[in-house]
C-alpha positions in Angstrom: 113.5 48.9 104.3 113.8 52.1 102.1 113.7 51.8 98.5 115.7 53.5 95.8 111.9 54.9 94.9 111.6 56.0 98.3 114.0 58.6 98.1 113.2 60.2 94.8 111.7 63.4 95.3 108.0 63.0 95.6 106.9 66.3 94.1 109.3 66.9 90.7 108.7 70.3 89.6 108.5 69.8 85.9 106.7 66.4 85.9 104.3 66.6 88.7 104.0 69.9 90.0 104.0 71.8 86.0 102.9 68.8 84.5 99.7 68.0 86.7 99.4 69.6 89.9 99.2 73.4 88.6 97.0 72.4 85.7 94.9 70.1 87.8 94.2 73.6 90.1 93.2 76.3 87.2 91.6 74.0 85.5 88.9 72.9 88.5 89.0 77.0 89.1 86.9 77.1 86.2 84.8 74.3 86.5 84.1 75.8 90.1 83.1 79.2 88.8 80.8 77.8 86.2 78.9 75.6 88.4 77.2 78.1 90.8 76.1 80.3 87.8 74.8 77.8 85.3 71.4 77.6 86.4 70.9 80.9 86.7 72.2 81.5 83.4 70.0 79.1 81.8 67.0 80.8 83.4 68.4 84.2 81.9 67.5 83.0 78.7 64.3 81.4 78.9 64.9 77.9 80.2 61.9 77.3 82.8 63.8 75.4 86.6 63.5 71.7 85.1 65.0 72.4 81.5 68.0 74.6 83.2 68.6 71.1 85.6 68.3 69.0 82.3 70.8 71.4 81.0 73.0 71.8 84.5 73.2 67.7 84.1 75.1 67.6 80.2 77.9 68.4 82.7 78.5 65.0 84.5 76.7 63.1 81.6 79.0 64.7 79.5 81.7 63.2 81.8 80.0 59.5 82.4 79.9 59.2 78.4 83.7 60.2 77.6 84.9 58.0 80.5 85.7 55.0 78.7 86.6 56.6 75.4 89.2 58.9 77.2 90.8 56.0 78.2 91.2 54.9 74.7 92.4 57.7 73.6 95.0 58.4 76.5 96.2 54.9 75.6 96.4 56.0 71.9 98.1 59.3 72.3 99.6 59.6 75.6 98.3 61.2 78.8 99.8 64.6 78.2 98.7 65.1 74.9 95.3 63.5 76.0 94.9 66.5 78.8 96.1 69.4 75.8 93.7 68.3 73.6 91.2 67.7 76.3 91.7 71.7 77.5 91.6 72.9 73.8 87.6 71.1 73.5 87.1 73.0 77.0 87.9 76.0 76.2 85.6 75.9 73.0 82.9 74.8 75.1 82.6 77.1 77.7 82.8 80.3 74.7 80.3 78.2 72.9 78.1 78.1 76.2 78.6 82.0 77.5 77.9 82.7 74.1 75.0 80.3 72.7 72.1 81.4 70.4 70.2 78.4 71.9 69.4 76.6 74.9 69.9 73.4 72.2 73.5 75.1 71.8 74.2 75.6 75.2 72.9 72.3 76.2 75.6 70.7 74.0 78.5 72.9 75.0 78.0 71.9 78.4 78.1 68.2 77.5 81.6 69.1 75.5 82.6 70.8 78.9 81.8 67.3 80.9 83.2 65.3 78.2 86.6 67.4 78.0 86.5 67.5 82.2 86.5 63.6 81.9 89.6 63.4 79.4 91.4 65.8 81.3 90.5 64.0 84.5 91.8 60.7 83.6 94.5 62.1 81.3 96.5 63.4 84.9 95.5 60.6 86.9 97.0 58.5 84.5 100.2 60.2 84.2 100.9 61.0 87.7 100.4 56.9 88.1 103.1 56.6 85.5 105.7 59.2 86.9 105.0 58.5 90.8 106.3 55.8 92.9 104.3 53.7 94.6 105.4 54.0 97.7 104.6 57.7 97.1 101.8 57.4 95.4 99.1 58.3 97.8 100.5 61.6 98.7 100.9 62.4 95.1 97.4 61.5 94.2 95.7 63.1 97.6 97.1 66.2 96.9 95.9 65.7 93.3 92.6 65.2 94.6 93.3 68.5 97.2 94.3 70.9 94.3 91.2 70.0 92.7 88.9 71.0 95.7 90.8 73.8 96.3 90.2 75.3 93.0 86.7 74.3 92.7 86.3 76.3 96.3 88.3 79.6 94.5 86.0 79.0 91.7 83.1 80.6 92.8 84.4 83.4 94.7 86.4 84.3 91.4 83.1 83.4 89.5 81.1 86.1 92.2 83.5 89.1 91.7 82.7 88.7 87.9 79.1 88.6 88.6 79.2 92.4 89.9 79.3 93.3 86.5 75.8 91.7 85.5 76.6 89.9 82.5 77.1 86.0 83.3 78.9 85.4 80.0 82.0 86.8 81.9 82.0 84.1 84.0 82.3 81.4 81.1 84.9 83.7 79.5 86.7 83.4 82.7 86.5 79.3 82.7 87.9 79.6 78.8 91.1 81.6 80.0 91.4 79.0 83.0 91.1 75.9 80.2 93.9 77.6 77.8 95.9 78.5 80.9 96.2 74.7 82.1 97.0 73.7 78.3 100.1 76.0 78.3 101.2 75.0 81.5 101.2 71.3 80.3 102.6 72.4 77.4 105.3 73.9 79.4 106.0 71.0 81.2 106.7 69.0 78.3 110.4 67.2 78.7 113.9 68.7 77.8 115.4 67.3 74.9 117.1 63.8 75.8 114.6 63.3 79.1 112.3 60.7 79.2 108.7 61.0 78.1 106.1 59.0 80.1 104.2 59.1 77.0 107.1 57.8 74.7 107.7 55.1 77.2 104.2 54.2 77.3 103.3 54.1 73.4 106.5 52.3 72.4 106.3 49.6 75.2 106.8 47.0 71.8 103.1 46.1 72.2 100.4 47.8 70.4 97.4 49.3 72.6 95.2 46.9 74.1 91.4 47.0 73.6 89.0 48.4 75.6 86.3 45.3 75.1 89.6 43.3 76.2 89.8 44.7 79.3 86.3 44.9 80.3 86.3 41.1 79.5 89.7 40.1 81.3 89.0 42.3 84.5 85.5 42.1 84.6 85.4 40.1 88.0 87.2 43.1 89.5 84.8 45.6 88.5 82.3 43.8 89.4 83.3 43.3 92.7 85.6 46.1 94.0 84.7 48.4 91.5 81.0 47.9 93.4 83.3 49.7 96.3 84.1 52.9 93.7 80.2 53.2 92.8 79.3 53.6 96.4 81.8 55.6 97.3 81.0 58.0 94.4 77.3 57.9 95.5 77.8 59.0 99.6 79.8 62.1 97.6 78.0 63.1 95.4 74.8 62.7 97.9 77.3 65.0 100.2 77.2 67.8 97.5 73.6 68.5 97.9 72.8 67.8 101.2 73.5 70.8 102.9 71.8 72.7 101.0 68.8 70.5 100.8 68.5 70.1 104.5 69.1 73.5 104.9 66.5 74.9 102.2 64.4 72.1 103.9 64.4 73.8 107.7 63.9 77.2 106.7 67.5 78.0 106.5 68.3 81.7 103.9 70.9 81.0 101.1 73.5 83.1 102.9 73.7 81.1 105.9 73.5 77.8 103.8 76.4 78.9 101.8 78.4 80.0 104.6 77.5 76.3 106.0 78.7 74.6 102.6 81.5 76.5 103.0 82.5 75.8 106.2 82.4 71.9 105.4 84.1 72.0 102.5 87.1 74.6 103.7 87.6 71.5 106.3 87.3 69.1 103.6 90.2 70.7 101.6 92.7 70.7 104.3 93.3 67.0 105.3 94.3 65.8 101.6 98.2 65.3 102.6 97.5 63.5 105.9 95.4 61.0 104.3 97.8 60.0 101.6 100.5 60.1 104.5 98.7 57.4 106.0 97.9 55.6 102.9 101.5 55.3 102.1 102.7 54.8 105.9 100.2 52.0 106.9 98.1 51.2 103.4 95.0 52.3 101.5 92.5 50.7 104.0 93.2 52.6 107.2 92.2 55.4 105.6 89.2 54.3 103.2 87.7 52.6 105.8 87.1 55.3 108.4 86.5 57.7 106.3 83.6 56.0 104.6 81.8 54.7 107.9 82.4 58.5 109.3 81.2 60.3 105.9 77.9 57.8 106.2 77.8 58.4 110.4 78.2 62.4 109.4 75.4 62.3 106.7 73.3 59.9 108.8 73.1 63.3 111.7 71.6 65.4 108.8 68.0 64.6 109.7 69.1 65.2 113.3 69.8 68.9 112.9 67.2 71.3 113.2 69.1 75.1 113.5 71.8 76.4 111.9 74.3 75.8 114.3 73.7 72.2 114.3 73.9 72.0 110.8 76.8 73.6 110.6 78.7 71.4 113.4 77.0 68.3 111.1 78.6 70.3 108.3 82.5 70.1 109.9 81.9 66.9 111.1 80.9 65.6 106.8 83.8 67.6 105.8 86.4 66.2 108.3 85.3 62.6 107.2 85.5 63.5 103.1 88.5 65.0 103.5 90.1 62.1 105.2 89.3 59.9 102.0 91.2 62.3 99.8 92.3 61.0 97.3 91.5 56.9 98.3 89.6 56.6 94.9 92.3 57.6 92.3 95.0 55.9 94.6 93.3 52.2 94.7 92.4 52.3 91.0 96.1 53.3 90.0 97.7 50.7 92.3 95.4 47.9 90.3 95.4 49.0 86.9 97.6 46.8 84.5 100.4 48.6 82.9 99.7 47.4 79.6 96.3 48.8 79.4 96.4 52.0 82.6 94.6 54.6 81.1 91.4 51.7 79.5 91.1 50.5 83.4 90.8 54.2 84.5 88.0 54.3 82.0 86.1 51.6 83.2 86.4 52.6 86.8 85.4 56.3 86.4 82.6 54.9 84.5 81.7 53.4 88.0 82.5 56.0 90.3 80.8 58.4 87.7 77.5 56.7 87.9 78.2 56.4 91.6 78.4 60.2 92.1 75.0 60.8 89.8 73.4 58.2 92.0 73.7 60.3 95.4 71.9 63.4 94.1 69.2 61.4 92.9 68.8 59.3 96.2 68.1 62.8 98.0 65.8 64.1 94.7 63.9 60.4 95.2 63.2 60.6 98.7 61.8 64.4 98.8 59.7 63.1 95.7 58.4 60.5 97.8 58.1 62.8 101.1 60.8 62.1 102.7 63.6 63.9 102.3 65.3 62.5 105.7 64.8 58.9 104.0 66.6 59.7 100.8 69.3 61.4 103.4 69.8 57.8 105.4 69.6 55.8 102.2 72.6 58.4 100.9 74.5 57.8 104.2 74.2 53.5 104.1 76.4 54.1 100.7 79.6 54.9 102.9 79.6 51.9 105.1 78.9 49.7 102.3 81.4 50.8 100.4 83.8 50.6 103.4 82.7 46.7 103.9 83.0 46.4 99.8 86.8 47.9 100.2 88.0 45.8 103.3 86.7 42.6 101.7 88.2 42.9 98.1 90.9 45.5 98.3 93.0 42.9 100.3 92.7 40.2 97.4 93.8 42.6 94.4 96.5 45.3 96.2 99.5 44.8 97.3 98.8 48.3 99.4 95.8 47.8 101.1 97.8 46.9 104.3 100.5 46.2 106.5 99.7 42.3 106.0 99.4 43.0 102.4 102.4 44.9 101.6 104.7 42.7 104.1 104.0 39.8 102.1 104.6 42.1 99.2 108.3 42.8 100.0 107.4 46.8 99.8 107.2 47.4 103.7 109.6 49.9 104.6 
C-alpha cells in the first residue's frame, strides 16, 4: 500500500542533491586525484618505498581513528555543520601536504585528510538518513555510494592532466579547491528562512545528546554480531582494491594494461548503484547483499585462475559487476538500524567496523605474498564475501524491518 513517504520526491534538490549528493561527488574527486600520486610524491622527497606506504596509510588510519569521534561531534553540532567544518580541516590538509617541509609534516597532513574524509563521510550519511524516507532510502544511499565512485574514478584522470606540468603539489592544490568547493555547496544548501533544519530538529529533540560509551554498551550485542557482517564486507573491498593490480604485477602484466584493467572493473562497478538500491527498496536489503557478497568472493576467488590479460580483465568485469550490485548495502543497513536518539554515535561505531574491515583486505593479500603465496592471501580475501553474506542473512532478519519481504510485511511497510 503506498505511503504518504512514498510519494515525496526522492531526490529534493536543496536537501539531497545540494546538500549531499554534489558535495559527496567533488569532494571524493579529490580524494581520487590524491591517491594515485601520493606515493610517488613521498618518494620525490626522500621517503625510501616502505616510509611512503607508512605515510600512504595516515589516510584510512586517519579515518579509522576519527570514526567514533565524528559521530560525537555530528551528534553535538549537527550533520551539516559536521561536513563544513569537516571540509575546512580538508582543505588545510591537503595545502599542508602539497606543501610540507617534512615527511613528519606530510605524514600528519595526510592523517588530517583521513580524519576530515571520516567526519565528512559520516556527517552525509547521517543526514541523508535523517531527510530520506525509508522506503526511499536505498536509492538515496546507493546513489550516495555511486557519486562517490564516480568521483574517485574522475579523480585521477583530473589528478593526470595536472601531472603534465611536473610539479605534484598541483595535484594537492587541486584536492584543496575540491574540499572548499563541497563546503560552499553545503553551505549553499543550507535551509530558507522558516524551513525545517534536520539539524535543528535533531539537537532540540528535548533530550540532550547521548553518550558514545552508552551506546557501545546498550548495542553492543548488535555490533558484535551484525556488525561482524560490516567488518567482512569492508575486508572483500578493500582486498578488491588491490588485487588487480597485484595479480597483475604478479603475472608479468605493464602498468598500462593493469590500469586499463582496474579501470575497466571499476567503470562497471559505478554503473549499477541505482539498480541495487531499486531492489533494496522493492524487495529488501538482503536480495541484494546477499548475491553480491557470494559473487564479489566467487569473482575474487577466479583471480588465481587468470593467467593473461584478457582473463584478467573478464575476472575484472565480472569483480566489478558483483561490487557494484552491493552499492550502497553498507550505509543502507546501518541507517535502517541506528536509533534516532543517538544516529550519528551508531554510524561511528559501525564505520569503526567496516573501517577496520577495509584495512584488513589489503593486508590479507600483503600476508599471503609475504608468506609466498599470493594466490592464498587472494582466496582468504575472497571467503570474506560469503561470510559476510551468511553473517547478513542470519542477523539482518532479527534487527530490520527491511531485510525482506517477510520482514517488512510483518512490518506494515509493504507496499
Amino acid at each position: 500500500m503506498s505511503t504518504p513517504a512514498s510519494r515525496e520526491p526522492m531526490f529534493p534538490f536543496r536537501t539531497v542533491v545540494l546538500g549531499a549528493l554534489i558535495p559527496a561527488f567533488i569532494f571524493s574527486t579529490g580524494i581520487g586525484a590524491m591517491i594515485p600520486v601520493l606515493a610517488s610524491f613521498s618518494v620525490e622527497r626522500g621517503a625510501t618505498i616502505a616510509l611512503a606506504g607508512v605515510i600512504a596509510a595516515m589516510l584510512p588510519i586517519g579515518q579509522i581513528v576519527a570514526d567514533l569521534p565524528a559521530g560525537a561531534l555530528a551528534s553535538r553540532i549537527g550533520d551539516r555543520r559536521a561536513m563544513l567544518i569537516a571540509g575546512a580541516c580538508a582543505a588545510a590538509g591537503f595545502l599542508a601536504a602539497g606543501f610540507a617541509p617534512s615527511l613528519l609534516t606530510l605524514g600528519a597532513a595526510i592523517f588530517l585528510v583521513g580524519a576530515a574524509n571520516a567526519v565528512f563521510h559520516l556527517a552525509r550519511h547521517s543526514y541523508l538518513t535523517e531527510v530520506t524516507s525509508p522506503l526511499q532510502r536505498a536509492r538515496v544511499l546507493s546513489t550516495l555510494g555511486g557519486v562517490h565512485r564516480i568521483g574517485q574514478f574522475a579523480g585521477p584522470f583530473l589528478g593526470a592532466a595536472l601531472t603534465l606540468g611536473g610539479d605534484l603539489r598541483w595535484v594537492f592544490a587541486l584536492a584543496a579547491v575540491t574540499s572548499l568547493a563541497a563546503v560552499a555547496t553545503v553551505f549553499t544548501a543550507r535551509p530558507a528562512k522558516g524551513e525545517d533544519d534536520p539539524d535543528q530538529r535533531t539537537r532540540s529533540a528535548g533530550t540532550p545528546p547521548v553518550r558514545l560509551k552508552q551506546v557501545l554498551r546498550d548495542y553492543r550485542h548488535l555490533l558484535l554480531t551484525l556488525g561482524m557482517c560490516g567488518m567482512f564486507v569492508g575486508a572483500i573491498r578493500g582486498a578488491k582494491q588491490q588485487v588487480l593490480p597485484l595479480w597483475g604485477e604478479y603475472i608479468g602484466l605493464d602498468p598500462t594494461t593493469i590500469s586499463l584493467i582496474y579501470g575497466i572493473s571499476s567503470g562497471i562497478d559505478m554503473l549499477l548503484f541505482y539498480p541495487a538500491g531499486k531492489v533494496m527498496d522493492s524487495f529488501g536489503r538482503l536480495w541484494v547483499g546477499v548475491p553480491a557478497m557470494l559473487a564479489l568472493g566467487a569473482a575474487m576467488a577466479m583471480v588465481p585462475l587468470s593467467g593473461t590479460a584478457v582473463q584478467l580483465g573478464v575476472v575484472g568485469i565480472f569483480m566489478g559487476f558483483a561490487n557494484g550490485m552491493g552499492s550502497g548495502i553498507m550505509m543502507t543497513i546501518s541507517s535502517d538500524i541506528a536509533p534516532a536518539e543517538a544516529r550519528p554515535q551508531f554510524l561511528g561505531a559501525w564505520r569503526v567496523l567496516t573501517d577496520i574491515g577495509i584495512g584488513l583486505g589489503p593486508l590479507t593479500l600483503a600476508a599471503g605474498a609475504a608468506l609466498g603465496s599470493l594466490a592464498i592471501g587472494v582466496l582468504i580475501a575472497a571467503s570474506y564475501g560469503p561470510v559476510g553474506a551468511a553473517i547478513m542473512q542470519r542477523w539482518l532478519p532479527r534487527y530490520s524491518d527491511h531485510a525482506n519481504r517477510s520482514t517488512r510485511r510483518r512490518a506494515g511497510i509493504m507496499r
